[in-house]
MIZADREN-95106 format. One record per residue (C-alpha): z negated, x negated, y. Coordinates in steps of 0.02 Angstrom, whole numbers, plus 32768, in hexadecimal, padded with zeros to 4 digits. Layout:
BEGIN
ZXY
...
! end
This chain:
BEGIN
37A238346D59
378D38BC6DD9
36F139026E12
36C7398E6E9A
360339946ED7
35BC3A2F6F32
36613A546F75
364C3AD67013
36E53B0B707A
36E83BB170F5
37683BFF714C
37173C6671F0
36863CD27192
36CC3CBF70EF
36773C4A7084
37103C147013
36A23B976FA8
36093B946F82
35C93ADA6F44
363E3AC76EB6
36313A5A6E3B
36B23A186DB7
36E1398E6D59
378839456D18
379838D76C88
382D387D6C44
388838C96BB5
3838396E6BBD
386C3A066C2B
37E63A746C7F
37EF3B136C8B
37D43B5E6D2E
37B33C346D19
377C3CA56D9A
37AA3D4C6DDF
38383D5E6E74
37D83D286F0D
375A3CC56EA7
37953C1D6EFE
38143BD46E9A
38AC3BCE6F14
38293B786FA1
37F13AF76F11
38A23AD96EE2
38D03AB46FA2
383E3A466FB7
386439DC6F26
391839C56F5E
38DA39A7700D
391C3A627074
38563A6C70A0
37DE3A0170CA
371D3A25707E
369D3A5C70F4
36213A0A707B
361339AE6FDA
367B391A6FB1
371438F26F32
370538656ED0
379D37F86E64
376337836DFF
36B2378F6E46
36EA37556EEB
36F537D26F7F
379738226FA1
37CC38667045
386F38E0704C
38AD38F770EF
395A393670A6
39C039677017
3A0738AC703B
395E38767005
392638CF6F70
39DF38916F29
39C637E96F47
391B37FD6EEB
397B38306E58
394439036E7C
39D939806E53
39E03A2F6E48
3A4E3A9E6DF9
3A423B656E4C
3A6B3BE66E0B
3ADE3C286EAA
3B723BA66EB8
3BA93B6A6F5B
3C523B0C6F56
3CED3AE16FAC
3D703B646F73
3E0E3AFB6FB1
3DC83A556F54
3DDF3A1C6E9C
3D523A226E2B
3D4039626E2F
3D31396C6EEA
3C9C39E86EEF
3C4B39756E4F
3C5A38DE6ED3
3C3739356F8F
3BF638BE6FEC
3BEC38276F88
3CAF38136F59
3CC3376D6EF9
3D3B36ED6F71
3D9B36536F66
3DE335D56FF1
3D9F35347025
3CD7353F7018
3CCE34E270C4
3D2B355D712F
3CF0361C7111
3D713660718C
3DF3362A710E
3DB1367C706A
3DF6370D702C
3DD037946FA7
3DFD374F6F05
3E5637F16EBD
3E7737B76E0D
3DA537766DE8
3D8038116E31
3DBF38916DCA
3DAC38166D1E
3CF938246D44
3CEE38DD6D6B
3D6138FA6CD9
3CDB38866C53
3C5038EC6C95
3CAF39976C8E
3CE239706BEB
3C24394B6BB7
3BF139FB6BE4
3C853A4B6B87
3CCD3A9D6C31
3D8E3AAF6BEB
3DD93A996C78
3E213A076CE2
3DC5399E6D75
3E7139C46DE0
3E563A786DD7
3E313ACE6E76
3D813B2A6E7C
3DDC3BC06EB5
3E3D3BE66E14
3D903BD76DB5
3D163C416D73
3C633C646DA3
3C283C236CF3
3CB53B786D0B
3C633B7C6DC0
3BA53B606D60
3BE13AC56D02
3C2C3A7B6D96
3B843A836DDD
3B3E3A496D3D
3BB839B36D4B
3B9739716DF3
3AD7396A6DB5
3B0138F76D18
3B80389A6D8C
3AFF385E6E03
3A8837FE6D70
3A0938696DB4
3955385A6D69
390B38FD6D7C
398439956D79
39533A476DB3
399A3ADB6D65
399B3B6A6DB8
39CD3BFA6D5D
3A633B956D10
3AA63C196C8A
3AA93CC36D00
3B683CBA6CEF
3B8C3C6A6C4B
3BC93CA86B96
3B4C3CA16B0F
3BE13C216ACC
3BB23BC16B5C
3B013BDA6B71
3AEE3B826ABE
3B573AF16AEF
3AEA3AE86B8E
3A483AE16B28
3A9E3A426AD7
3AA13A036B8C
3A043A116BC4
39CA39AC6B0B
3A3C392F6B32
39F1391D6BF9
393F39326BA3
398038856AFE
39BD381A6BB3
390A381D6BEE
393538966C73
38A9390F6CBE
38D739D36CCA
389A3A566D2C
38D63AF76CEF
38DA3B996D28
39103C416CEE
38DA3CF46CCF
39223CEC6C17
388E3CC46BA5
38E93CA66B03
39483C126B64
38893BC76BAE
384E3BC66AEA
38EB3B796AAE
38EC3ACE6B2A
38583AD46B83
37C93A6C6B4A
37443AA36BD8
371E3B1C6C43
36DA3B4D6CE5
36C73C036D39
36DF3C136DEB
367E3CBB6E43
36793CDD6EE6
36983C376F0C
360B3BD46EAB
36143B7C6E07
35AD3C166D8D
35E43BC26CD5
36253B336C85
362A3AE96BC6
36A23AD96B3C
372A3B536B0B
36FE3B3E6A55
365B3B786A8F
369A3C086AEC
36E13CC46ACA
37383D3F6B48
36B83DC06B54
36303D336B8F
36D73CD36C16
36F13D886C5F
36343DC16C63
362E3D146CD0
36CD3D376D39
36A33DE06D73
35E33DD56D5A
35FF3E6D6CF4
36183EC76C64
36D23F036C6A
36D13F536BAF
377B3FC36BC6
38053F606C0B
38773FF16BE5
385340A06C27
388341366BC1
393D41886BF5
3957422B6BAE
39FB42716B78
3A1843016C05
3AC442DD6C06
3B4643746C5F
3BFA43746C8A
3C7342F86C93
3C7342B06D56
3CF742266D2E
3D9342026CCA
3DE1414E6CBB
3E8D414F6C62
3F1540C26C5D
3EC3405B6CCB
3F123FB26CC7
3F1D3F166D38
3FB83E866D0C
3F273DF46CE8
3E8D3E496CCE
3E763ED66C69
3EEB3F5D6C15
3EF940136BDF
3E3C402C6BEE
3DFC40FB6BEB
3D5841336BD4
3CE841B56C28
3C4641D06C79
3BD8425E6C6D
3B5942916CF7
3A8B426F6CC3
3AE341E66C63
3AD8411E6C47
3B6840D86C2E
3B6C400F6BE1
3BF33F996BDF
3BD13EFE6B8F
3C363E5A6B67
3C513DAA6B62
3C8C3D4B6C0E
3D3A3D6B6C22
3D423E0E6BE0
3D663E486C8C
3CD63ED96C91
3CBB3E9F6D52
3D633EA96D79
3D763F666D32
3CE43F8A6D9D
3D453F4B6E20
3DCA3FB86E1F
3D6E404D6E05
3D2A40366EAA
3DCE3FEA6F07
3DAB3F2E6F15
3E2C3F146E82
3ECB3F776ECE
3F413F3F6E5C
3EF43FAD6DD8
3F7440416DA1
3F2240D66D44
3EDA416C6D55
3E25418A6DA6
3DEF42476D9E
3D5842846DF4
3D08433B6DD0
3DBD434B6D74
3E1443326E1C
3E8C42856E24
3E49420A6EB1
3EAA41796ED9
3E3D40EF6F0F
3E9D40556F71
3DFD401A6FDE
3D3F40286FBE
3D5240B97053
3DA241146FD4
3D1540FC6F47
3C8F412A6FCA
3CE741C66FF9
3CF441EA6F3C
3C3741DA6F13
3C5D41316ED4
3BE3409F6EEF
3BD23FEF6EB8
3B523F5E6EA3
3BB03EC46E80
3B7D3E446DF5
3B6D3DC76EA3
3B0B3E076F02
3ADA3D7B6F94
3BB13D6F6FA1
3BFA3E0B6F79
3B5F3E8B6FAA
3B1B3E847032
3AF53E1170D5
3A603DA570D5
3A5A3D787181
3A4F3E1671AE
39AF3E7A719B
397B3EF87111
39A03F8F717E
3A463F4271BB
3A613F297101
3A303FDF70C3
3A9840357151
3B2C3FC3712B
3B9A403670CE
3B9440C5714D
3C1B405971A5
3C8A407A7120
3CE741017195
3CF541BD71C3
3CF941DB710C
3C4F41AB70E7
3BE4423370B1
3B3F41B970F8
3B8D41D0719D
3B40425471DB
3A9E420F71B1
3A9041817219
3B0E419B72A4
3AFE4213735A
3BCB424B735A
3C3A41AA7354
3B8F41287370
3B0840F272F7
3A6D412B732D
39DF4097731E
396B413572FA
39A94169726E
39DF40C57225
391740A77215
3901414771C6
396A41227145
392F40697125
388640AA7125
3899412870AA
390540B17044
386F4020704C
37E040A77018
385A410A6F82
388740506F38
37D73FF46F58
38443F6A6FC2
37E83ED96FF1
37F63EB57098
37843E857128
37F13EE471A6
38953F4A719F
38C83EB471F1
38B13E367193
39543DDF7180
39913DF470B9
399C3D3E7097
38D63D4470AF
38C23DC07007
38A43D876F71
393B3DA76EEE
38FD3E3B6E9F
38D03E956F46
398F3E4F6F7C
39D13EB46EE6
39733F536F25
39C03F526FCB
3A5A3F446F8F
3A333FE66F20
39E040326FA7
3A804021701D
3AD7406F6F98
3A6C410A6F6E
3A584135701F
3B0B4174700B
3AD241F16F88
3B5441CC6F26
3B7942126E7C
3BAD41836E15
3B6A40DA6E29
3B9D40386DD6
3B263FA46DC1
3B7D3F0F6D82
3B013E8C6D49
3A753EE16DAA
39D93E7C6D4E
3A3E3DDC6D84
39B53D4C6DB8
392F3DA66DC5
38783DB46D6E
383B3E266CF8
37CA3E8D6D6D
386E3EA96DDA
38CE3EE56D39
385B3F5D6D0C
38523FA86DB9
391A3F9B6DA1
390B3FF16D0E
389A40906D41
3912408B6DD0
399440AF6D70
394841226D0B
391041886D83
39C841826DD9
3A1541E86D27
397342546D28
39AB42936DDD
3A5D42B46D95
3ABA42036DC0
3B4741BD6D55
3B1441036D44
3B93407D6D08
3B2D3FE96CBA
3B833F3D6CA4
3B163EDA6C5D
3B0D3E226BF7
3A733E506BC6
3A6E3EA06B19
39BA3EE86B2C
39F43F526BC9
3A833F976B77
3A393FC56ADB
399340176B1A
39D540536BAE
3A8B409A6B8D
3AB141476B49
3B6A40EB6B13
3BA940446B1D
3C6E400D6B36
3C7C3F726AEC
3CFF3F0B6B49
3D743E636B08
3DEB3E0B6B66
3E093E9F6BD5
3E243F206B66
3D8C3FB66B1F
3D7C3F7B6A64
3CE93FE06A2A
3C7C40856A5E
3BB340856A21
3B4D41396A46
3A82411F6A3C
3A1E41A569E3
399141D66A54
391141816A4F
396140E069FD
39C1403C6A42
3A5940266A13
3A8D3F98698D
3A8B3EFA69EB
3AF93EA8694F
3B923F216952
3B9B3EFB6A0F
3B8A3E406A0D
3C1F3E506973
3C7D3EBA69C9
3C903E6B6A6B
3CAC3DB76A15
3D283DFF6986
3CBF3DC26906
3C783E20686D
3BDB3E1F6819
3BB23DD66774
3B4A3E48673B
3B683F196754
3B5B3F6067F8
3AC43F9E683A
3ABD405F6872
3B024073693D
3A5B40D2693C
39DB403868EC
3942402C6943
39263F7F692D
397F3F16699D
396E3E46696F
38F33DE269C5
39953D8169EF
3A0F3DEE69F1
3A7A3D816A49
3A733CFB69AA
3B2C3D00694A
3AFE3C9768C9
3AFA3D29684A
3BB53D4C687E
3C483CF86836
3D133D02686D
3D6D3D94680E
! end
């Protein structure tokens, strides 16, 4: 249906793509795999018509197709579904499903007189809601939904527009495993209507369980292509990263020492209740759950974007109230949110700008003195720091700057780290910090991390992912519908037991005796609930 030919696009001296090649066939959903900065985002924009190719041609049906807009690659039937949702807040769901292209009725001869037909409007939005299992009405307003009810909007508007070839980018980053099954069922059902899908992710257990092809993107060329049946995840990474990356997970040793902070009580009137734990310095802290559990909003409050969470917060044994993120930062708090192109950091403004950005948190900033000359910040010193940041986190980056928006995700995700670790704080929370990008960037994630407890850091990990947790956690809270329902400790040297954690945080029990917190085997899904049942 779709075909792409020696595709070449470049952006100033970077060479985006490469002569790419890739076909799309109807009923059968490509995979499209490559490292952050490989060239998927610039493939996805020229198929939807953002870019225009430098070179090669894209053809529909064997006949040439020219995309001058997004305008055109809609009317050719070409949808795409990202991964970062941009919507209208203050509009219903069925409004965002229909932007644009509102269904009208009035006399066909006199345009001026049409108006919106309300009532087709949200039927429609509501049969094609309903078809993805979102739960929720087409009258809601955006704003009172979730990231994950945010995705199947998205989702929605794609199967709302008939379209013929649908492009998923990174379409489960923010859903429940609950949902992430029911999505699988979707992309079948696009795959039975003679749809084409191109989908991408960084979760391989999801490319092997809809995908029927493949093709690996590096450094912007087209290095491997076949048949998933054909294929294994040693041989997809060895062609992502044109390496060997044989230990996704670096050792952590258990070095932990005193106590550096004391949760008790905390409790917020929607979101989460009577939650106390504590963290440890040298250590790894996990917190794992389903969506909804409201892990990200606890993290929240803990660093003053929630303020009206009531507990207390003790630091080094001494009380701190924290009302404002000024008051985390002057606490040796810091945080990298789960969203990190919204709630982390600026992208229009460059990767020092972006590094530096928390020294304006006020007088109490401890980073103050570091990049400021008395009340001013000094441009000097700014560099410094970006520079040092850049060459301790292997950023990639042409220039310091580079404007954000122009890094890949996973060198995104380090700036935001670095920004915070310039602080020198003494605990840090990453919420969701593997979030979108490749497996190259999570292992550099990961060593970063590591080496972060092995200088004496507390780290808070909030994670989906029940690899991270398990290898990389000394103890994992388990949290359900806002409340701490379960505590796991690792033995050195062992993960944790993936099963007790997925049957914790759903309520469910196994069917069989359960494993050893301590089991070093963790499942090659451990995500899979089928060997669970309801108590």
């Amino acid at each position: 249906m779709l075909t792409l030919r020696g595709l070449h696009k470049r952006f100033g001296p970077t060479h985006a793509l490469r002569g790419v090649d890739l076909e799309l066939v109807p009923g059968e959903a490509l995979a499209l795999i490559g490292e952050n900065g490989a060239g998927k985002s610039t493939l996805v924009k020229t198929l939807t018509g953002v870019h225009r190719p430098d070179e090669g041609e894209i053809l529909i049906d064997g006949q040439p197709l020219r995309l001058s807009c997004a305008q055109d690659a809609q009317a050719a039937g070409i949808v795409a579904v990202h991964q970062e949702t941009v919507m209208f807040e203050a509009l219903s769901a069925a409004e965002n499903i229909f932007i644009g292209r509102p269904p009208m009725k009035g006399p066909a001869r006199w345009p001026a007189l049409q108006v919106v037909d309300w009532a087709r409007m949200n039927r429609e939005a509501q049969a094609v809601l309903d078809q993805v299992g979102a739960g929720f009405a087409a009258t809601t307003l955006v704003r009172d939904l979730s990231l994950a009810q945010r995705h199947l909007i998205e989702i929605a508007r794609a199967l709302s527009q008939q379209a013929r070839v649908v492009i998923l980018d990174e379409p489960t980053a923010a859903l429940s495993q609950a949902e992430i099954r029911d999505f699988y069922g979707i992309v079948r059902g696009l795959k039975a209507r003679g749809v084409a899908v191109l989908f991408i992710t960084h979760k391989f257990d999801e490319l092997f369980a809809v995908c029927d092809r493949y093709v690996v993107l590096r450094d912007g060329a087209s290095v491997g292509h076949g048949r998933m049946a054909e294929a294994d995840e040693p041989t997809l990474v060895r062609l992502m990263a044109g390496r060997e990356i044989d230990q996704i997970y670096p050792p952590v040793e258990d070095r932990r020492g005193e106590t550096v902070l004391e949760v008790r009580g905390l409790s917020h009137p929607s979101e989460f209740a009577d939650i106390a734990f504590t963290l440890r310095r040298g250590e790894i802290l996990g917190f794992y759950g389903l969506v909804g559990a409201g892990r990200s909003e606890l993290m929240q409050a803990l660093t003053g974007l929630n303020p009206q969470a009531r507990g207390e917060i003790r630091i080094d044994g001494r009380a701190v109230t924290i009302r404002e993120p000024a008051d985390a930062i002057a606490a040796g708090l810091s945080f990298v949110p789960e969203e990190r192109q919204r709630q982390g950091a600026i992208l229009a403004f460059s990767v020092r700008d972006n590094i530096s950005l928390a020294a304006l948190a006020g007088p109490r900033n401890r980073m103050e003195a570091a990049v400021s000359r008395g009340p001013w910040l000094s441009a000097a010193r700014e560099q410094t720091l970006a520079a040092g940041m850049i060459e301790r986190l292997r950023i990639k980056t042409a220039s310091q700057d580079t404007p954000l928006s122009g890094l890949s995700g996973g060198n995104q995700q380090k700036v935001v780290i670095a920004k915070w670790l310039g602080l020198n704080p003494r605990i840090v929370i990453l919420d969701e910090p593997t979030k979108g990008i490749d497996v190259g960037a999570k292992q550099a994630v990961y060593q970063l991390v590591a080496e972060m407890v092995a200088q004496g850091l507390a780290v808070i990990l909030v994670s989906s992912e029940l690899p991270e947790v398990s290898h990389l956690a000394h103890r994992v809270m388990v949290m359900r519908r806002g409340r701490l329902v379960a505590e796991f400790e690792r033995e050195p040297g062992r993960p944790l037991d993936a099963e007790a954690i997925v049957a914790a945080a759903s309520g469910l029990e196994a069917t069989r005796p359960a494993l050893p917190t301590t089991s070093a085997a963790v499942p090659a899904d451990p995500e899979d609930l089928s060997s669970f049942a309801c108590p």
